[in-house]
Steps between C-alpha positions, in 0.01 A plus 500: 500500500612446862733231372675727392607722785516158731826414730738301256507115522784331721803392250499175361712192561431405815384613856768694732552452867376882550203448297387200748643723780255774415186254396496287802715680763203618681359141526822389635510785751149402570559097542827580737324734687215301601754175551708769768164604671400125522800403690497825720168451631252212526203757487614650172324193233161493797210621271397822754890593464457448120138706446678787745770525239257502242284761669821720572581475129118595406472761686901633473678486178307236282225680339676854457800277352296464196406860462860578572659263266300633158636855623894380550424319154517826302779619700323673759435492887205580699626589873141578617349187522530452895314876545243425239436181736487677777254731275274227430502377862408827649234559220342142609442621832367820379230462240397109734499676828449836455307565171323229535534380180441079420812284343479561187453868467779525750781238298411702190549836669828380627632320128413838389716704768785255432446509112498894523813455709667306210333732251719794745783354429488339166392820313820673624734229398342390170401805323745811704797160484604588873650284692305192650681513821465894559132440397380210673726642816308813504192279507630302774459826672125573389354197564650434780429870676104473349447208684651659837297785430156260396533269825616856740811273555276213690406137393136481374326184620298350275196395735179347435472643164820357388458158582470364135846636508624323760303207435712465203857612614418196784276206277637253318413285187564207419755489803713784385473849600297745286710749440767253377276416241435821437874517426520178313250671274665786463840348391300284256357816336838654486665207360212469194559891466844488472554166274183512323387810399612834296525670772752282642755503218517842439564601874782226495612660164458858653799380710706359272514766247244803556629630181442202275150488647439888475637469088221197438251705563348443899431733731816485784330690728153349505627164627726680755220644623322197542769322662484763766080513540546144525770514763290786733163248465676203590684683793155611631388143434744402799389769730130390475624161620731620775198656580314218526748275703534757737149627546632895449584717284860624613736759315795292651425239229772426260803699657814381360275264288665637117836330609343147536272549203841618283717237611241223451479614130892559500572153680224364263775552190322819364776793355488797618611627158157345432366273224575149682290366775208253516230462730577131642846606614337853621244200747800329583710833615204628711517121658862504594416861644205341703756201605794689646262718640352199671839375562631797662169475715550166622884551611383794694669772294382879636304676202753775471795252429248356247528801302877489461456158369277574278703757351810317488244217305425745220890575483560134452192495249652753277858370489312141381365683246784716348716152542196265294569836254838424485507156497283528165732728329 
């Protein structure tokens, strides 16, 4: 029974300040950042400012936050999502542009080549028990260097033959940009995966206590291996649309992108000692990535100082988590 091998209950007799603290933290990080980018700029609450954000967050850490946060839930860490983007990206280009293949033959191709990547990875960590970080690092390596090697180190326009592609990474429905949806949709899926299903509970178990799960009976290292496929499909996922907002196919995609995608999860009040972590808070932490990003953007910040602050952010991130940890003991 998976009840059995699920995260204990929170103690009786009342609801503690860290408990609060680590349920609606995120929120409130959320509600003050949007009140500080309100009063910094006028532009910041304009609806093209708003669906830019949005798009950023598509297209950046929103959909591979999902992917990433079912793989930090059973303790693990997948640093290869940004190549495996990049992967996907290049791949686009290829099989649209160059094979000549329609949309899609060529999405499936490139879910498969980002499944396989996850596959790579997950294999090695769920049934060898390496290390996540030395595996998905080495990956970081592969994926990245295939898709140097696939697109001879050039961007790959997509042309004439990938204009469904761009058609989509540009159109709109029902006023909101379609690959937000597409996002939406995906962090609806993961949410009814996570909180409604088998599947769910035991990978939130699988962090909690491995053992306890492993003694009732369920196979540990199938649903590690999942998490991981998942990851690598969802991660190609946001190459096809970087793809298709950009019109190439470009091994550049994604660089630096597994530090956002980590500290939206981590900022989203998911444990990296796994088994806590839900897929609202995950939306919310990609959001507040998207926002400071934005903010940064409108002050005029230079990129490279951008990456300092984002560091220092997932710093501050984990110190709000170890002190919500304390605050509950």
């Amino acid at each position: 029974m998976i009840s059995a091998v699920e995260a204990p209950a929170e103690r009786k007799g009342g609801t503690s300040f860290g408990v609060l603290l680590q349920r609606f933290g995120t929120l409130a990080i959320f509600i003050v950042l949007v009140i500080v980018a309100t009063l910094w700029s006028d532009a910041f609450l304009s609806r093209p400012n708003i669906l830019n954000v949005l798009r950023q967050v598509a297209t950046g850490a929103g959909i591979m936050a999902v992917g990433m946060l079912f793989v930090i839930l059973t303790r693990g860490i997948d640093l290869s999502v940004g190549s495996i983007q990049a992967l996907g990206s290049v791949l686009t280009g290829y099989f649209v542009a160059m094979s000549g293949y329609g949309p899609l033959v060529t999405i499936l191709l490139v879910l498969l080549a980002g499944g396989a990547c996850g596959l790579f990875t997950g294999l090695f960590v769920a049934y060898l028990r390496l290390p996540p970080f030395v595996m998905s690092l080495a990956m970081l390596a592969i994926a990245r260097g295939l898709a140097l090697i696939i697109s001879d180190g050039r961007p790959i326009p997509l042309g004439e033959p990938g204009s469904a592609f761009t058609s989509f990474g540009s159109g709109f429905l029902w006023g909101i940009p379609q690959p937000v949806l597409l996002m939406f949709l995906v962090f609806i899926l993961g949410g009814i995966v996570l909180n409604y299903t088998r599947f769910g509970r035991v990978i939130t178990a699988i962090g909690s206590n491995e053992e306890a799960v492993r003694l009732a009976g369920i196979p540990v290292p199938r649903y590690i291996l999942a998490v991981y496929v998942l990851s690598g499909v969802l991660a190609a996922v946001a190459g096809v649309i970087s793809s298709s907002r950009t019109g190439v196919g470009s091994a550049q995609v994604g660089v630096g992108a597994e530090l956002n995608v980590i500290a939206a999860v981590v900022i989203g009040g998911a444990s990296l000692m796994g088994g806590r972590g839900g897929v609202i808070n995950t939306f919310l932490g990609a959001l507040i990535m998207g926002i400071i990003a934005n903010i940064m953007n409108l002050a005029g910040v230079p990129g490279y100082h951008q990456q300092v602050y984002m560091g220092a952010i997932i710093v501050v991130a984990m110190l709000l988590q170890f002190g919500t940890g304390a605050l509950k003991r």
